[in-house]
ChimeraX commands (.cxc) that place a marker at each C-alpha (Angstrom):
marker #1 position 58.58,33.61,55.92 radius 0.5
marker #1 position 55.09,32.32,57.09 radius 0.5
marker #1 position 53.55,29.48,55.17 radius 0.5
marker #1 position 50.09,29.54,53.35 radius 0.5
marker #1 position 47.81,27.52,55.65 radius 0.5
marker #1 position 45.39,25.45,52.84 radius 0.5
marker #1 position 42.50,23.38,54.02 radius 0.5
marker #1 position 40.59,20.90,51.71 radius 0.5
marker #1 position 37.54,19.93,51.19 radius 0.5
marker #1 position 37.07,16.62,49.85 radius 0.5
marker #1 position 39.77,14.54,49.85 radius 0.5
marker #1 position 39.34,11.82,47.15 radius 0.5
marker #1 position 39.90,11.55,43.36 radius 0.5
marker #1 position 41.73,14.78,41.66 radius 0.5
marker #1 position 42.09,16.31,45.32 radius 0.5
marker #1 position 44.90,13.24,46.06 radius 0.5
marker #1 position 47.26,14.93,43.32 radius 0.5
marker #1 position 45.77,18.29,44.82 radius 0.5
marker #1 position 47.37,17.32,48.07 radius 0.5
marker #1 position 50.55,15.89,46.90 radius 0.5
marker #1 position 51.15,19.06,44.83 radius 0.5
marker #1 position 50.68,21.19,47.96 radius 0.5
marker #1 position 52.40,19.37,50.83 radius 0.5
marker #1 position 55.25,19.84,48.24 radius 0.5
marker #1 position 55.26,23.36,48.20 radius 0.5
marker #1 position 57.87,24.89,50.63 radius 0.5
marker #1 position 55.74,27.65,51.23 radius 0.5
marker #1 position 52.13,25.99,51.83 radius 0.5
marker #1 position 51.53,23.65,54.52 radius 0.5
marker #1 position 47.92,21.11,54.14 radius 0.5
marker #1 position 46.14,21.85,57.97 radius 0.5
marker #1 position 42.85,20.40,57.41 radius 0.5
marker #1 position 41.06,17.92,55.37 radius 0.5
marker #1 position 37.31,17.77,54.99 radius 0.5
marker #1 position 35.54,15.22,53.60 radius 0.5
marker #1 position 32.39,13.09,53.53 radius 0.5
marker #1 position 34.20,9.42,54.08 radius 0.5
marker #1 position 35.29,9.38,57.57 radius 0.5
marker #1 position 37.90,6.62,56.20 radius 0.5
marker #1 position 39.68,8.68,53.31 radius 0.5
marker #1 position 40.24,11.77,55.48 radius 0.5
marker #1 position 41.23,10.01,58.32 radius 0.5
marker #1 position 43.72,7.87,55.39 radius 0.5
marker #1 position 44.55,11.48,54.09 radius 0.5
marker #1 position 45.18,13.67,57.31 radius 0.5
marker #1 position 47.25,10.84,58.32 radius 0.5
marker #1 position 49.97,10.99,55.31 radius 0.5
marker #1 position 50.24,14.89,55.46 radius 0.5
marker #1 position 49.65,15.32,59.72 radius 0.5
marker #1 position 46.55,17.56,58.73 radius 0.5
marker #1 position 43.44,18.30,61.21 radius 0.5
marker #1 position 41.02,15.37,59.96 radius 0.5
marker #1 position 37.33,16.51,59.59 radius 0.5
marker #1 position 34.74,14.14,58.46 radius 0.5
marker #1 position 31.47,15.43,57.16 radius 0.5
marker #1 position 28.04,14.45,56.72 radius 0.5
marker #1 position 25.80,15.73,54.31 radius 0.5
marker #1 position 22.15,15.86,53.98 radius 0.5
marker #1 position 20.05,16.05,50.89 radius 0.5
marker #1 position 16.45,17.40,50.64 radius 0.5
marker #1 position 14.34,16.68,47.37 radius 0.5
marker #1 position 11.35,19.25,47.46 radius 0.5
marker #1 position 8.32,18.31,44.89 radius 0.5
marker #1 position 6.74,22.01,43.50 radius 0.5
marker link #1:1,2 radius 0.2
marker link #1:2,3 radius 0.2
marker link #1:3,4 radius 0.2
marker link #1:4,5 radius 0.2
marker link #1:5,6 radius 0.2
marker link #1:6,7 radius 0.2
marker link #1:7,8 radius 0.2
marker link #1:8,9 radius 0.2
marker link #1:9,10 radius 0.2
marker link #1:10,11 radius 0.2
marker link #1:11,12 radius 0.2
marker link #1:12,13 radius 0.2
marker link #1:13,14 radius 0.2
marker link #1:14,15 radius 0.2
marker link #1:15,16 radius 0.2
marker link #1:16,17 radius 0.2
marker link #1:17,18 radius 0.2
marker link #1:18,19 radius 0.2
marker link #1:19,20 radius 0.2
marker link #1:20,21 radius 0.2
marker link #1:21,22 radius 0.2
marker link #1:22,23 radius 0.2
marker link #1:23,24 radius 0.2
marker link #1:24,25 radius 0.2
marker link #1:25,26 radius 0.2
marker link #1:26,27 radius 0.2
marker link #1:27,28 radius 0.2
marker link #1:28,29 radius 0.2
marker link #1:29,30 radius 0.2
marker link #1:30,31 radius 0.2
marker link #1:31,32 radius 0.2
marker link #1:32,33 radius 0.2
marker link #1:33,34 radius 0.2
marker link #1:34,35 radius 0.2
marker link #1:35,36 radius 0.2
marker link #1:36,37 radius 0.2
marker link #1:37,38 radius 0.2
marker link #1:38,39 radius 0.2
marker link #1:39,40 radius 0.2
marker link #1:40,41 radius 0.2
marker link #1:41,42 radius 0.2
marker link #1:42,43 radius 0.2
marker link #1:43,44 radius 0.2
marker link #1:44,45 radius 0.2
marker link #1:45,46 radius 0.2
marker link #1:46,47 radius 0.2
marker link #1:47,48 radius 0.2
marker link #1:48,49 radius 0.2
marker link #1:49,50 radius 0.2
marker link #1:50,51 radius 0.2
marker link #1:51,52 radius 0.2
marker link #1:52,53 radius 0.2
marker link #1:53,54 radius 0.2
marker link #1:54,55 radius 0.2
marker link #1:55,56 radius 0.2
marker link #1:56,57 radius 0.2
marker link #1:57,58 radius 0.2
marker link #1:58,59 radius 0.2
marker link #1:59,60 radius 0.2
marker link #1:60,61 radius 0.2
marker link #1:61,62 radius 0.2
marker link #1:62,63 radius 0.2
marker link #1:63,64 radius 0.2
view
């Protein structure tokens, strides 16, 4: 049988149990990681071999 392929995004906080909850799972296997600290997904991707991808994000304020 195949395993589920699960990708995260965000990688900190509640998504650490998140992980540890998957890469336990027989059946699911954690291939990415996604988040906006290059240094917790690299830290993250590293404990569960996971593709590491680190994010930026932009934020526009618009006065109407």
């Amino acid at each position: 049988m195949k395993k589920v392929q699960v990708g995260f995004i965000g990688a900190g906080g509640i998504a650490k149990a998140h992980l540890k909850n998957v890469a336990a799972n027989p059946h699911a296997k954690v291939v990415a990681i996604a988040d906006i600290s290059p240094q917790t997904v690299e830290a993250q991707s590293e404990i569960y071999g996971a593709k590491a991808i680190a994010m930026r994000m932009k934020c526009w304020i618009t006065k109407e």
